[in-house]
C-alpha distance (Angstrom), angle and dihedral (degrees) to the residues before:
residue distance angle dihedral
X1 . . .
X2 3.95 . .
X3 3.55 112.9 .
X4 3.66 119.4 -124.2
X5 3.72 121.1 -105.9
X6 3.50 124.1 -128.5
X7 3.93 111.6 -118.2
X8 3.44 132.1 -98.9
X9 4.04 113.4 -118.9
X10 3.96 119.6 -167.4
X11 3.22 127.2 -165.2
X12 3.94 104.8 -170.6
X13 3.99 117.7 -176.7
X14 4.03 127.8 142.1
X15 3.97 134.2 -111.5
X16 3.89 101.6 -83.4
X17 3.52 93.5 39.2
X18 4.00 116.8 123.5
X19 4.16 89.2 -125.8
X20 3.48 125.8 136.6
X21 3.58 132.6 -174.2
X22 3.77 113.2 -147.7
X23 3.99 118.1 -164.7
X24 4.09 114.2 -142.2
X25 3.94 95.5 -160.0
X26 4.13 100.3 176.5
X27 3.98 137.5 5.9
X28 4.01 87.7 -97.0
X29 3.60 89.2 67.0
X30 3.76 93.4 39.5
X31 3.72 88.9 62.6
X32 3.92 92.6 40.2
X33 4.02 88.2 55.6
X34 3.88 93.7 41.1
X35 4.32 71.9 -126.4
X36 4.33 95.0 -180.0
X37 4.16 81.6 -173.4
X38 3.62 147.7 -87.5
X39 2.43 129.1 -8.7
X40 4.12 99.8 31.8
X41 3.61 122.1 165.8
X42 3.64 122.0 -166.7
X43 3.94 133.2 179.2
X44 3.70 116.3 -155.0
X45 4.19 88.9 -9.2
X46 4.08 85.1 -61.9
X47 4.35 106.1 113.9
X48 3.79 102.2 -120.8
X49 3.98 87.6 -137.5
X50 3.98 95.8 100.4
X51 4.07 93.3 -153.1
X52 4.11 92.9 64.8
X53 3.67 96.8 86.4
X54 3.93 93.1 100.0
X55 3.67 98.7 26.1
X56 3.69 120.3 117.5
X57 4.28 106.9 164.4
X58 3.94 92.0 118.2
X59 3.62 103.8 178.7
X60 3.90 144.5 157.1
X61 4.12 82.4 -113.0
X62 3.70 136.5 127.5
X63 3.56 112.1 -111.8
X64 3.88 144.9 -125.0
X65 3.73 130.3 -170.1
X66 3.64 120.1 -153.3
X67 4.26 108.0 -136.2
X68 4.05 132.3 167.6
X69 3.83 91.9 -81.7
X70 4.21 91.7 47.5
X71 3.54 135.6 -105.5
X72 3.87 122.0 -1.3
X73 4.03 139.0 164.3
X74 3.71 93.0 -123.0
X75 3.42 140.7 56.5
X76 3.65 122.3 -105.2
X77 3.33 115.7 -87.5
X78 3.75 94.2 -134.9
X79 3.71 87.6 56.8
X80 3.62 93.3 62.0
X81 3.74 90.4 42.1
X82 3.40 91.2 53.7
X83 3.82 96.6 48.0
X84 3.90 88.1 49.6
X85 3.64 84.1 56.0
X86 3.88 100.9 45.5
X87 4.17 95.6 43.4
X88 3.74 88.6 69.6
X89 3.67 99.6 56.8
């Protein structure tokens, strides 16, 4: 039996762009972050998934997000639009 390999998660952006990768090195700081896993994408510190509000499972994890279609390892892209949309007002 093969063992699985973990997959590969991009995050592609260009110079210029207001993008920051943040490292989550231990649990402590998982907690301190409110980090629900990776991937995690946040716009102006808020998480773009609109269900987090009462979550509280920070974790050293990877992470799903639950969408209309089912379960995927990204977040929807119109969350992130929206969020984009929202942090300027």
């Amino acid at each position: 039996m093969r063992a699985r390999r973990a997959p590969l998660v991009e995050i592609l952006y260009f110079d210029g762009c207001p993008i920051r990768l943040v490292n989550v090195p231990d649990q402590e700081a998982a907690r301190r972050m409110r980090f629900l896993g990776s991937t995690t994408v946040r716009v102006d510190g808020r998480d773009v998934d609109p269900n987090t509000e009462e979550r509280s499972d920070y974790a050293l994890a990877c992470r799903v997000f639950r969408i209309d279609t089912g379960i995927v390892g990204q977040p929807d892209e119109r969350w992130i639009r929206t969020a984009l949309l929202e942090s300027g007002r």
